[in-house]
Structure formats: structure tokens, C-alpha cells
N, C-alpha and C positions, 0 to 999 in steps of 0.2 A: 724802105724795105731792105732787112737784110739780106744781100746776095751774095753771101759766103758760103760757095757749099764745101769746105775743106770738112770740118769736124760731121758732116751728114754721114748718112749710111751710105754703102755703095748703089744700094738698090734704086734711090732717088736721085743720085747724082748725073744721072744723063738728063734730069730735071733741067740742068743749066744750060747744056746745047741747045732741047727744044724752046727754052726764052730768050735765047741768043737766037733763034731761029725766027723768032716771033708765031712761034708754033704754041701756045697756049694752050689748046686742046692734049697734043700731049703732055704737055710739062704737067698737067692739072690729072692725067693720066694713070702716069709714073708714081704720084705722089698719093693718087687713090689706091692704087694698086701698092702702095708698100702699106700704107695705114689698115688695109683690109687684111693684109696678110698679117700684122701685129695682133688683130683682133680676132685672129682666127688660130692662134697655137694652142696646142695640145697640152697638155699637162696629167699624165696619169701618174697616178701616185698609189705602190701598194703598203697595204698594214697587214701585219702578219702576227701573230702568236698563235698562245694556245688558252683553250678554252678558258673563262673567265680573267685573261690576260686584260680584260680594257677595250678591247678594239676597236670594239661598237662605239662603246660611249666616249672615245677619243674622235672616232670619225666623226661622228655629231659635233662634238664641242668644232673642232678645227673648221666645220663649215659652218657654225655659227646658228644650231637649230638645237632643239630640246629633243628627250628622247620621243618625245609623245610628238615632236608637229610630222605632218605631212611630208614622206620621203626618210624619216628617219630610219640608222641603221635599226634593228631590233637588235635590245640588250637582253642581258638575264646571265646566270648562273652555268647556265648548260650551253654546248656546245649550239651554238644557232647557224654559223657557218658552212652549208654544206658544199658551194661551190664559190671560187670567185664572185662576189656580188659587185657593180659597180655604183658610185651613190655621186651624181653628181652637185657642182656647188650650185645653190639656190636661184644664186642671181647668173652666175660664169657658167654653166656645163659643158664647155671646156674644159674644164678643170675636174679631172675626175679619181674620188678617192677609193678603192678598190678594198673590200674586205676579205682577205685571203682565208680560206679555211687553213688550220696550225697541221704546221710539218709533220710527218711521220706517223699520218693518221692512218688508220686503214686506205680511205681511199684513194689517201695521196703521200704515200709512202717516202722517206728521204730521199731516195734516188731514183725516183722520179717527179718529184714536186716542180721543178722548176719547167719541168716540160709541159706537165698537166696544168701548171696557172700560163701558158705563155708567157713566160717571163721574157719575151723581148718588148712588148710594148709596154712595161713599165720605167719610168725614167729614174725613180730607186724606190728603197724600202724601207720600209720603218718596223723596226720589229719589236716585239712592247712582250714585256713580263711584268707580271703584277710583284714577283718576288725575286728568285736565280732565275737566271738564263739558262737555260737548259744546253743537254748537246744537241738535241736537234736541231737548236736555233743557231748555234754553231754551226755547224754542219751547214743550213742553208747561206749564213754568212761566209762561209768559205766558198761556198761554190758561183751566190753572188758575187763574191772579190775574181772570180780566175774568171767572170763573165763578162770583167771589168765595167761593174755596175758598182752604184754608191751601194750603202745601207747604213741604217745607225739605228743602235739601243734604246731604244724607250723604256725607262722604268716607270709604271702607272700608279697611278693610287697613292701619291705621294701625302696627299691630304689626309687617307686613314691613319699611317706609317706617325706622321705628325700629332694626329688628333690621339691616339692611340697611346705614345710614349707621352705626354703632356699628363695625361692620366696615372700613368706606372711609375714615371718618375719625380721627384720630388723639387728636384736640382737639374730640371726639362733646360737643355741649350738646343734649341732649333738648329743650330750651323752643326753642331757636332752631332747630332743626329740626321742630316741630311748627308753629312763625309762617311759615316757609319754606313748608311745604306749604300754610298755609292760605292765607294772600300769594297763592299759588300757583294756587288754586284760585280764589280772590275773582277775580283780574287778569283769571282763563281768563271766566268769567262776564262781567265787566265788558267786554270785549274785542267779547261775543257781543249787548251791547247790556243786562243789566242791570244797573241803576244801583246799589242796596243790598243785594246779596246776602249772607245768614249762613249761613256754613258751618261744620258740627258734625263733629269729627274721632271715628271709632270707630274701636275693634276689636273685632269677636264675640266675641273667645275671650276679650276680657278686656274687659268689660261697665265694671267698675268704676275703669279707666282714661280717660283721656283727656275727652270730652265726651261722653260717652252720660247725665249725670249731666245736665249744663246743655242735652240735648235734651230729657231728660222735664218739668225743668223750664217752657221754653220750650213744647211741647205742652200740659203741663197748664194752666198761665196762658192761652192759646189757645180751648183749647175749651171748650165749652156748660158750664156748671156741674152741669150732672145726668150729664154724660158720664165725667168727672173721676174719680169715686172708679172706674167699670170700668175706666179705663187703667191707676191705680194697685193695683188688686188684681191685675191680672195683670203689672205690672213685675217683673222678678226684685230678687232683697235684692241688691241691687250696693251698696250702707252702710248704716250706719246710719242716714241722715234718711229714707231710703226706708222701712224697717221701721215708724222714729217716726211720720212719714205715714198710713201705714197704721192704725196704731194711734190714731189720733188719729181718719182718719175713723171706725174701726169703733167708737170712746168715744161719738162724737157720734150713732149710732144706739142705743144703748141706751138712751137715755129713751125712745124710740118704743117698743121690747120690752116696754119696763120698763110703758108709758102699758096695752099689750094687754095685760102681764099683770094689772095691775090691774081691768081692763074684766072680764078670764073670772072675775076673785075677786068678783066681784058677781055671779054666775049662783049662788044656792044650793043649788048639791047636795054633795055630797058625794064628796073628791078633784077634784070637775072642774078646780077651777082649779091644781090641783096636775101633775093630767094635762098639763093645757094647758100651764103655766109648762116641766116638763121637756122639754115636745115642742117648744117653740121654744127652749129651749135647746138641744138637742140638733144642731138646724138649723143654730145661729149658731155654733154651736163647731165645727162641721164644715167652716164657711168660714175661720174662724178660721184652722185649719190646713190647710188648702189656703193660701189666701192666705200665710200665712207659709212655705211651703213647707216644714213638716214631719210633712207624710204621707210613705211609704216608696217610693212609686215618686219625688215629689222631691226627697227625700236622694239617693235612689240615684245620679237623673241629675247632682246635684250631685255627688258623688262620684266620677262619671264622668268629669265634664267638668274638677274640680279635682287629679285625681289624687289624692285625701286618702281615705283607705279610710271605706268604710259605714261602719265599730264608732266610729272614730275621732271622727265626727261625733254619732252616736249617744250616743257615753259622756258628751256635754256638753248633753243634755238632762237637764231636771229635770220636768218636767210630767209626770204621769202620761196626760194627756189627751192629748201628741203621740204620733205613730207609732201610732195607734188609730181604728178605726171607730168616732163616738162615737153611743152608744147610750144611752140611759133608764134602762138599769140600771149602765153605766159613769158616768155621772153623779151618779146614786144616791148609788154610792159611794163616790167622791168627793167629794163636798157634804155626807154624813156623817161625816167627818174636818176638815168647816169648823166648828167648835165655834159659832161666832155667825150666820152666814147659814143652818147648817142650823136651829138654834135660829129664827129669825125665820120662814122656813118651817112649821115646828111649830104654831110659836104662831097661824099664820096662818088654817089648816085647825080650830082651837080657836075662834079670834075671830067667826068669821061665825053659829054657833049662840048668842051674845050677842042677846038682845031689843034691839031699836032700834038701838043703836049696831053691833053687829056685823059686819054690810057694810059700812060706810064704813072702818073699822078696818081687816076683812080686805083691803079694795084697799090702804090704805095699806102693809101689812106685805104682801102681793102685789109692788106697787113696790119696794119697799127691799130685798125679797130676791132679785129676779131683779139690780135694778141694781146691787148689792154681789157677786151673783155671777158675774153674766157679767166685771163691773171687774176681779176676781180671774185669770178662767180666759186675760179678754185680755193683762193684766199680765204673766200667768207664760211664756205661749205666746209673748211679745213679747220678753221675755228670751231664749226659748230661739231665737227666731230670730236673735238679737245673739249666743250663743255659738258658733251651728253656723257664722252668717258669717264671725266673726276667726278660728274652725278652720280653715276653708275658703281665708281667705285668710292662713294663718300668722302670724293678729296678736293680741297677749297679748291674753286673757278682759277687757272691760271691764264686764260685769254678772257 
């Protein structure tokens, strides 16, 4: 077992006094108690323009639902926005994207909007024009910057703008018509008085074009470090570094699993720490696939929204563990067809009835098998969210 807590967070590092104490119950404590707090940050996020600006249909796409499913923003032409609305994400609500009625309306006038939406519980803003940036949307950018809050430019509709000039034009260069718009937008900003404005060009319906890559980017470098991996668990898979991302924060929490399952294999009874290890399994893999979007109401809306049928998407998983409620005894069985990790397991519920040595043994063979197993189950689910994306976006199997 690794017992180095140098590189841990501070919040679990008294972890090492109470196993240096042979206090277990704490250290198993400490360790629950930082993981719950991980799982429990906030995340509000507001969208803001003006009527017909996208808002709605950007809120949807970014949480990964159509306009028609259940909880979607409502879209349309006309102002639909009359108060703050909040919309959280399907699988996270934690995480919650906020539809601002557009600045310098009647009932939320410029210089009073940011008091009228409470603008302190938002962690920034995203302000989206379908065409120029107006002054008001200035205006509220300024007063978000002296608030010393983030905000950034969304320009939406980038897919009409595309589809639109491919038609008019004869000699259509997609890049110089994307610098056009942006030019375009910068100028309207700079015009309205400010100085360095970055504008990220989207389209909702196709996530995985244009800048919606170099916005999460751009957000994630931005915010608070503890806030980061909830933005990114509920991003949608728009490519592959986004999946890899993920997968990489979720590798870096499994020592911490790995540290509690070792703490419960010190309690000497019998199955308990066995108990314990499948019950937090069971938890982590359930994020797992949320997060990676393949549970079956996620494929679905993916399927929905890609035109690519259910089966289709489906036929290119291999995990036994996706498209499942995972349970204690789907797990089971599972990790009974792992010839080596269920083996370590085994041997683990054996070791701790050893005089003297037995406990310290069993925590070791505790660590080594949660963290060889969960390695496994994110590995396979990590794949499989890399085959459903290239199906999804008609691009040859690369795992």
C-alpha cells in the first residue's frame, strides 16, 4: 500500500497520524469525509443575452438533452425568459445552468440587473449573441469585471452563419469566414468601449465544432481548482481529450478509494471490509458511467440528437458494466471472471486471521485490489465512451 501522503490534499492528511495511531476508524473518517465533500460542490453557471440570442438551446445542448426531453430549457423566437430560471444537469444537479432574462429589459434594467439576478452565487457568465454584442451586454461585462467575476462572449448560431455563406458564396473558405465573424464581433465590442475582448464561436447542435473545445478549455484553466473536475464531469464527450480528461481526473481519485478501502480491512470482522470495498465500488462505477455518458437514457438522447439509431451505438460497447444499474452482485460477477484482482480479493478476507502480521497484510491486499479494480472497470468504460463518440460522429473505431 502506498503510504505517501506528501502529494494528498491537506484535508486527508491527518489520515497518516490516525494509521500511525492504529486508529482506523478515523483515518477511514478523514478520508470519507474529504470524498463526500468532492462530491458535493456547487457549480452555478449563468447564460445571459437577449432574446433570440441561443440561450435556451445552448443550455440544453451543454447539459446533454434535446429541446423536447423532460427538464428542457424552453426555446422559441420570443423572449421566454422572464426570471432567473435554474436547469439542472440530468445526472449532477449540482451543477446548475442558470437562464438569465437579457440585460436592460424593462424589468431588469442595466443598473440594476446584477442585483435583481443575485449575482453573487453565480461562479461566472456566459453571455451569447446570435450576432453584435450589444452595449448592454457591455455594460453588464463591465460591471461583472469590477465584481471581479469571470464572463466570456459566446457568439451562437455559428452553424447558420456557415450554412448560410456556403450558399451565397461561390469561392465559401469556412476559416475565413469564421475570422469574419469573429473580427466581426471583436470590432462590435471594441467600438462599445472594450479593450481585449475573446470571443468563442459555437453551435449547440454541433458541440464538437468550432470553439466550444477552446471555451471549456479557457473555463476550466479559470476556475477555482476544486470546481474543475464538476465542470468537467458534466461536459458532454464532444472528443476525445474531453473523455481522456475525465479519465484521468477519475485515475487520480482512486488512491483515496483505494487509502478507505484499506482503513475498513483493518476493522476485524468478518466480510466487513469486503462489504465496504463492493459498496464503494459500486458508488464509483455508477459515476463512471454517468459521467461518460453510457447509461441508457444518455445514449438514447445521444442518439437522438446524432441521428445514429440506439442499437447502433450500443453494438460498439464492450463493458459488461455499461447500460446497467450497478449493483453488489453485478459487480460480483464481474470481478469473478478478473482471474488476478478477484484472486487478491480472496486472498485478502484469508490474511487478516494471520496472528500479527495479518492486518497490516489484509490493508495492503484491500489497496491493491480496489485500485487494480476500479483501474480496470475505468479503463474499459473509457474505451467504450471513445467507440460510442466516433459512431456517433461517423469516425473509424480508434480503440
Amino acid at each position: 500500500m502506498d503510504d505517501s501522503f506528501d502529494s494528498y490534499p491537506e484535508e486527508i492528511k491527518g489520515c497518516k497520524e490516525a494509521l500511525m495511531n492504529n486508529d482506523r476508524a478515523a483515518a477511514a473518517a478523514k478520508i470519507q469525509e474529504y470524498l463526500e465533500k468532492q462530491d458535493n460542490i456547487r457549480l452555478n453557471i449563468a447564460i445571459t443575452g437577449e432574446s433570440g440570442s441561443g440561450k435556451s438551446t445552448f443550455i440544453n445542448a451543454i447539459r446533454g438533452i434535446d429541446h423536447d426531453d423532460d427538464g428542457a430549457a424552453p426555446t422559441g423566437c420570443t423572449e421566454t425568459t422572464m426570471k432567473a430560471t435554474a436547469y439542472p444537469h440530468p445526472n449532477f444537479p449540482k451543477v446548475t445552468f442558470w437562464d438569465l432574462p437579457g440585460i436592460g429589459t424593462t424589468n431588469f434594467p442595466a443598473h440594476q440587473y446584477l442585483k435583481k439576478v443575485k449575482f453573487e452565487k453565480f461562479d461566472f457568465f456566459i453571455i451569447i449573441s446570435a450576432d453584435r454584442f450589444r452595449e448592454n451586454d457591455v455594460k453588464l461585462a463591465q460591471k461583472i469585471q469590477k465584481m471581479k467575476k469571470k464572463f466570456y462572449f459566446v457568439r451562437s448560431k455559428i452553424d447558420h452563419n456557415i450554412q448560410d455563406e456556403k450558399k451565397n458564396q461561390r469561392d465559401f473558405n469556412e476559416e475565413m469566414t469564421l475570422k469574419h465573424i469573429r473580427d466581426y464581433c471583436i470590432q462590435g465590442l471594441q467600438q462599445q468601449g472594450f479593450e481585449a475582448p475573446q470571443v468563442f464561436l459555437v453551435s449547440s447542435f454541433e458541440l464538437h465544432l468550432y470553439d466550444f473545445s477552446l471555451l471549456h478549455e479557457t473555463l476550466e484553466r479559470e476556475l477555482p481548482a476544486h470546481k474543475r473536475d464538476a465542470l468537467l464531469f458534466t461536459t458532454p464527450n464532444i472528443n476525445n481529450e474531453i473523455i481522456n480528461k475525465k479519465k484521468e481526473a477519475f485515475k487520480a481519485k482512486i488512491k483515496y478509494l483505494s487509502l478507505l478501502s484499506a482503513a475498513a480491512a483493518g476493522v476485524p470482522v468478518p466480510v466487513f471490509s469486503a462489504t465496504v470495498d463492493l459498496g464503494i465500488m459500486a458508488a464509483v462505477v455508477m459515476t463512471y458511467v454517468l459521467v461518460f455518458g453510457l447509461d441508457k437514457p444518455s445514449l438514447q438522447r445521444l442518439a437522438d440528437r446524432t441521428d445514429v439509431p440506439y442499437g447502433a451505438l450500443v453494438a460498439v460497447i464492450k463493458s459488461p458494466l455499461a447500460l446497467e444499474k450497478i449493483t453488489v452482485d453485478l459487480l460480483l460477477k464481474v470481478i469473478s471472471l478478473m482471474t488476478a484482482e478477484g484472486a487478491l480479493m480472496a486472498a485478502e478476507e484469508v490474511s487478516r486471521f494471520i496472528p500479527l502480521f495479518g492486518i497490516p497484510v489484509a490493508m495492503g491486499l484491500s489497496f491493491a485490489a480496489t485500485y487494480r479494480i476500479l483501474s480496470v472497470f475505468l479503463n474499459s468504460l473509457a474505451e467504450d465512451a471513445q467507440r460510442v463518440l466516433e459512431k456517433a460522429l461517423g469516425l473509424e473505431t480508434s480503440v
